[in-house]
ZAMARGU-4260 file (C-alpha; in steps of 0.2 Angstrom, whole numbers, plus 5000, padded with zeros to 4 digits):
<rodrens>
0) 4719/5057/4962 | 4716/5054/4944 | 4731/5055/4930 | 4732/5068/4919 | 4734/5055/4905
5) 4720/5042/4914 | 4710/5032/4902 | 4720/5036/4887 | 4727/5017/4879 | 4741/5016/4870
10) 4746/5000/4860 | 4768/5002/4860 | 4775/4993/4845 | 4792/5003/4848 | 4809/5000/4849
15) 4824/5004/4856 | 4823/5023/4861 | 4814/5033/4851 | 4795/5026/4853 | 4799/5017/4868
20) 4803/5035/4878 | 4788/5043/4870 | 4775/5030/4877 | 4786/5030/4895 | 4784/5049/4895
25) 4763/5048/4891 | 4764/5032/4903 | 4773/5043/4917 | 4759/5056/4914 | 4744/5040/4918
30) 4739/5032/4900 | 4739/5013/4898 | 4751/5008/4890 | 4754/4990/4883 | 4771/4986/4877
35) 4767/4972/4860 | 4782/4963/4858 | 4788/4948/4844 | 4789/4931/4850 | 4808/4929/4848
40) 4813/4940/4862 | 4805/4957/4860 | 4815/4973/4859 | 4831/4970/4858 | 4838/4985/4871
45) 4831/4968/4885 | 4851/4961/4881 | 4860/4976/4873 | 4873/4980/4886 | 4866/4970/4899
50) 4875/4969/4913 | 4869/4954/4922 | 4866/4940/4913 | 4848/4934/4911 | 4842/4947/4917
55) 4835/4964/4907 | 4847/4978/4903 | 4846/4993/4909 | 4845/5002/4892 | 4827/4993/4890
60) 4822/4998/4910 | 4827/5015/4908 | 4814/5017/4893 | 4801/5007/4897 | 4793/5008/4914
65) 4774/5012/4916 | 4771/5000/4904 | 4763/4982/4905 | 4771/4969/4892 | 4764/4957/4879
70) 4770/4945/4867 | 4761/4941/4852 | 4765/4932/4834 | 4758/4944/4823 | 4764/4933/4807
75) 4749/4920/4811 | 4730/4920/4809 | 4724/4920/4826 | 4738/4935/4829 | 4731/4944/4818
80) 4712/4939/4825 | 4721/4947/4844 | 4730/4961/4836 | 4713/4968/4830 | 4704/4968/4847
85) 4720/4976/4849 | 4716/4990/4839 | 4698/4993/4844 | 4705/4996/4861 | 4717/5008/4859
90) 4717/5025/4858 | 4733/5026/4848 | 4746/5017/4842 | 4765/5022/4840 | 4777/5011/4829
95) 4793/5017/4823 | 4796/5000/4811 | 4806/5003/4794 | 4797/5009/4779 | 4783/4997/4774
100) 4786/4985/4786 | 4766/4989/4794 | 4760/4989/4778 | 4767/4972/4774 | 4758/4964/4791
105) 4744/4971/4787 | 4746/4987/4798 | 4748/5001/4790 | 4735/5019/4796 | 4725/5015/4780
110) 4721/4996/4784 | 4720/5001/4804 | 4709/5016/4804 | 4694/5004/4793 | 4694/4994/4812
115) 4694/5007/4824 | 4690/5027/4812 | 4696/5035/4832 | 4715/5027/4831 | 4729/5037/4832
120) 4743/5032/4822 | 4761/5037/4827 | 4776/5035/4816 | 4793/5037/4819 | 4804/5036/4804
125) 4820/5040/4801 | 4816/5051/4786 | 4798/5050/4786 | 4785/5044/4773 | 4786/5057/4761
130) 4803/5066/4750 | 4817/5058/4741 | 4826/5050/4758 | 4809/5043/4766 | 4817/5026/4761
135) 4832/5025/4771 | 4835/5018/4789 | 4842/5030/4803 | 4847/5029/4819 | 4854/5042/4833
140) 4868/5048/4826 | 4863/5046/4807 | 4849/5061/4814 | 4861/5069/4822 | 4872/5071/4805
145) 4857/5075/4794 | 4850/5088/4804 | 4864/5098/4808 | 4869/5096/4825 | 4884/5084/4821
150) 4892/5098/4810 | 4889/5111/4825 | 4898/5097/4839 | 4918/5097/4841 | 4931/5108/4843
155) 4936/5121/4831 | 4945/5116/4816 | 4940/5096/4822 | 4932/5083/4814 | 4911/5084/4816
160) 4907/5078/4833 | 4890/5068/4838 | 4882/5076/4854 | 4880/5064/4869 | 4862/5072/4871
165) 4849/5056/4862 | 4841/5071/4853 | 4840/5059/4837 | 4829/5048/4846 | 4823/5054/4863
170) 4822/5072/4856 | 4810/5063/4841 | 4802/5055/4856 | 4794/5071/4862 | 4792/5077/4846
175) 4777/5062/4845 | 4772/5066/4862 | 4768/5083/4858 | 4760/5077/4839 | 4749/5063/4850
180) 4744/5075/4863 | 4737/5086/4849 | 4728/5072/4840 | 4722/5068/4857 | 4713/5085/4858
185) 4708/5086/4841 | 4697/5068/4843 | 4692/5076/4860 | 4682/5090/4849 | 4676/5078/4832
190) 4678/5061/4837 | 4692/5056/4823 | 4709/5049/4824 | 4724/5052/4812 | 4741/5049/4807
195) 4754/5058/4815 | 4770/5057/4808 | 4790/5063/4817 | 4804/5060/4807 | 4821/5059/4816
200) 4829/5072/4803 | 4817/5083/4806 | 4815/5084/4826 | 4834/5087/4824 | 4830/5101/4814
205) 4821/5109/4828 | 4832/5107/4840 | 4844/5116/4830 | 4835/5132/4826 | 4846/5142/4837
210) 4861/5135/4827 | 4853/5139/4810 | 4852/5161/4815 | 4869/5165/4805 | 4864/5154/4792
215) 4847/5161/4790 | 4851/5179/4793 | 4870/5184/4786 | 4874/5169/4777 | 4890/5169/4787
220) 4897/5151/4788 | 4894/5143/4806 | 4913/5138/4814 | 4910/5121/4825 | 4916/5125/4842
225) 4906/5141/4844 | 4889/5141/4853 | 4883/5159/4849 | 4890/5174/4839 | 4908/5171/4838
230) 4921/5172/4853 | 4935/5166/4856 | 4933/5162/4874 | 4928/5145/4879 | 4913/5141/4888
235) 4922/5130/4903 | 4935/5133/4915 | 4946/5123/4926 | 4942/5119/4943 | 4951/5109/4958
240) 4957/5099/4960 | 4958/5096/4942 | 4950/5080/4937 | 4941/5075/4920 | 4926/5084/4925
245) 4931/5097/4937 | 4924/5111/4927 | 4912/5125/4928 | 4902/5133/4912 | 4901/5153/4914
250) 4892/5163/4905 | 4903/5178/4903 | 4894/5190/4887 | 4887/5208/4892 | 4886/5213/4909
255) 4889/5199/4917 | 4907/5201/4916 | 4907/5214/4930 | 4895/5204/4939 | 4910/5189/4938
260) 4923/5201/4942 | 4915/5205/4957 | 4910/5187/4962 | 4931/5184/4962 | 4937/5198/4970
265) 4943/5209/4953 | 4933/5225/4956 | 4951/5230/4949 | 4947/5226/4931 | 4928/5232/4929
270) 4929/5247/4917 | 4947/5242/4911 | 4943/5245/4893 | 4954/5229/4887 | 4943/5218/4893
275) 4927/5233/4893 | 4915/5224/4882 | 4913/5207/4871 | 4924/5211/4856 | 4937/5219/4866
280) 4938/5203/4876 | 4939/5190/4863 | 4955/5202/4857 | 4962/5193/4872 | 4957/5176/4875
285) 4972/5171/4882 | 4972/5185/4898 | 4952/5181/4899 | 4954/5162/4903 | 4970/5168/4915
290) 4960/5178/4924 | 4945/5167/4928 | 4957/5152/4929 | 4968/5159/4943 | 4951/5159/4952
295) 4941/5145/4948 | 4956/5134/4950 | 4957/5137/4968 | 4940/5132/4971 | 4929/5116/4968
300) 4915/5118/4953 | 4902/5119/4964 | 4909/5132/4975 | 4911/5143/4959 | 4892/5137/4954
305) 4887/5144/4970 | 4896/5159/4970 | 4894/5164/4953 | 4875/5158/4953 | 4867/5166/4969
310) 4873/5183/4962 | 4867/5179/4944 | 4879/5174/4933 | 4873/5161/4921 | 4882/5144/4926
315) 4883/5128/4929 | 4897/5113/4938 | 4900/5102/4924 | 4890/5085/4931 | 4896/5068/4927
320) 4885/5054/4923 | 4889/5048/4939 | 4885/5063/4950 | 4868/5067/4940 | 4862/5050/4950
325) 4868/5058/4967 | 4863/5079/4965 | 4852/5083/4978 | 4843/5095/4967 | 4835/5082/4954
330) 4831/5069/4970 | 4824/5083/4978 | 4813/5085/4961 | 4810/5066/4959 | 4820/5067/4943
335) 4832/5053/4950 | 4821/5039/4962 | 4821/5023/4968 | 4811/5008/4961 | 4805/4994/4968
340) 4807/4978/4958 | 4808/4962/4966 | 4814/4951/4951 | 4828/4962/4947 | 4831/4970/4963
345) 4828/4988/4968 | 4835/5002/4955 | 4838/5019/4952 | 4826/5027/4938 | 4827/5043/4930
350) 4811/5051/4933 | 4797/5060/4924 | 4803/5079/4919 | 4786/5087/4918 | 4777/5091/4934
355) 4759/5094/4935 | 4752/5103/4952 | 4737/5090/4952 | 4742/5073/4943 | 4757/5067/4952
360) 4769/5054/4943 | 4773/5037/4951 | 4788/5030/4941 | 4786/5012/4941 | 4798/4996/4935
365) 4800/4992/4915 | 4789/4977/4912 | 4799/4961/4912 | 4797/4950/4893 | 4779/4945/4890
370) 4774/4951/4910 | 4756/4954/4905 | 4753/4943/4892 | 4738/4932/4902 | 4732/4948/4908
375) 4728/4959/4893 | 4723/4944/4884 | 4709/4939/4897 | 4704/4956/4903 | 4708/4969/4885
380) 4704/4954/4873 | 4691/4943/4880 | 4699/4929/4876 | 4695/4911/4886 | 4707/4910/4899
385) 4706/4889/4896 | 4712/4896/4878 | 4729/4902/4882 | 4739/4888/4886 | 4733/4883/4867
390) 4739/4898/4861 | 4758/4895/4870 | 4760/4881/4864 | 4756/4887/4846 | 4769/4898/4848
395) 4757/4913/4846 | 4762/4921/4862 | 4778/4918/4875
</rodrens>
């Protein structure tokens, strides 16, 4: 059965997280993707907090699988000569360099779209290519500070807190993916590519929209700590037997406070007007918490998630790293599988997110540095296979 994504080429120029997930996620979905690295040991996320040495980290496996790998010396003539074939194959190209760097190898959209008029040209920057910042370098958290969400994490009256969650750069990620699938369906109609352009700033923007309601309506000030409206109740309560993570989210607003009350046995209290409706609750924080808390802490989190979410309360057990990689709801879902890889031994991958009913995904192993090289050369470039060795030992490919 054909991919959903089958025939579509993407040339990767990426790094780190950002590009890197984007082209994963279209890679999980069936494109082509080739991953073009430098000659001096390619992304860097192969050895940032590698585990084993010599062999790839798993900060570059978890971003990079359905992908095949090349080197390439894009600094030399004959580089250049490869890169364009490059470019005449590909349907797109994603890069998420610093400002001008493209340009400055000869790469920028303008110089690109002269060679092939149908290329899609993907940039992710940290403040994009046009306003006053578009200059400047970011990274994950600098997003995170600039668009809002850093201001919005912590605990009331704290310091500004950065959200564990890689919306800076995975959250940029789909961002492109979207942007790309759009210019896809565009050139589907009139033939033509463009540039398509996600700044890390502004995709942390978006993801923020529901943050920025008081702000946009009242003009009330927005207290970190607080999710929605203003309560004083907080969203997590203690389970047993009472380690780090032994907690359950519950949604407690409107009517499903009586739904809760019920769940635990305290038909007693629906009605009581102390605790009769949101404002009269968050007049009593303290007795709230008391309440749930002499019930929840006599039960594991995933009792309470149980209980609680069979009858409909809003909630959720409070997952560790750790036991995302062992629920049985996302391996039931292929969101947590097993990879085969026999040079770095077998592995557990996070899966693909979206399911399609006729293009199923196959999550496959992260290329290893420079994998393809002979591959794409012979078969993408045309390039005399007696030609290659020549070419390594210029030092125009690894």
């Amino acid at each position: 059965m054909d991919k959903a994504l089958e025939g579509v080429k993407i040339l990767d120029m990426s790094r780190v997280q950002a590009g890197p997930s984007c082209a994963q996620l279209l890679g999980f979905l069936g494109a082509d993707v080739i991953k073009l690295e430098d000659t001096v040991g390619g992304d860097n996320t192969r050895i940032d907090m590698a585990h084993i040495e010599g062999e790839d980290s798993v900060y570059y496996t978890i971003f990079n699988g359905n992908k095949k790998a090349m080197t390439l010396d894009l600094k030399s003539e004959k580089g250049v000569s490869i890169m364009s074939e490059l470019v005449q194959w590909a349907d797109i190209l994603l890069e998420n360099f610093s400002a001008g760097v493209m340009e400055r190898l000869g790469l920028g959209y303008s110089q690109l779209k002269e060679i092939n008029p149908g290329l899609i040209y993907a940039s992710i920057k940290g403040y994009g290519d046009t306003g006053p910042y578009s200059s400047y370098k970011s990274f994950e958290t600098a997003a995170q500070a600039m668009g809002g969400a850093m201001a919005a994490t912590g605990v009331h009256g704290g310091p500004p807190m950065p959200t564990a969650a890689g919306i800076g750069d995975s959250g940029t990620g789909l961002h492109m993916a979207i942007g790309i699938l759009a210019a896809l369906r565009q050139k589907d109609k009139d033939g033509e590519g463009q540039h398509v352009e996600v700044a890390m700033q502004d995709g942390v923007v978006n993801l923020m929209r529901i943050r920025l309601i008081r702000s946009l309506s009242t003009g009330e000030p927005n207290e970190r700590g607080v999710i929605l409206g203003k309560s004083n109740l907080p969203p997590t309560f203690a389970c047993s037997p009472g380690g780090y993570d032994d907690y359950v989210m519950i949604h407690l607003r409107g009517q499903l406070w009586e739904t809760v009350l019920a769940v635990m046995g305290r038909e007693d209290l629906i009605g009581d007007e102390r605790y009769g409706d949101e404002a009269a609750r968050n007049e009593r924080p303290d007795e709230v918490i008391k309440i749930v808390t002499d019930w929840t802490s006599k039960r594991t989190k995933y009792e309470v998630f149980h209980a609680l979410a069979s009858a409909g309360v809003w909630c959720g057990a409070v997952l560790s790293p750790e036991e995302i990689l062992t629920n049985e709801h996302l391996i039931t879902r292929d969101m947590v599988v097993d990879v085969n890889d026999k040079d770095r031994g077998d592995y557990k991958m996070i899966g693909c997110p979206i399911k399609l009913s006729r293009s199923p995904v196959k999550v496959e192993r992260a290329p290893l540095y420079s994998e393809h090289t002979d591959e794409i050369l012979k078969e993408v470039v045309g390039i005399d296979p007696n030609e290659i060795p020549s070419l390594r030992e210029q030092g125009i490919i690894v």
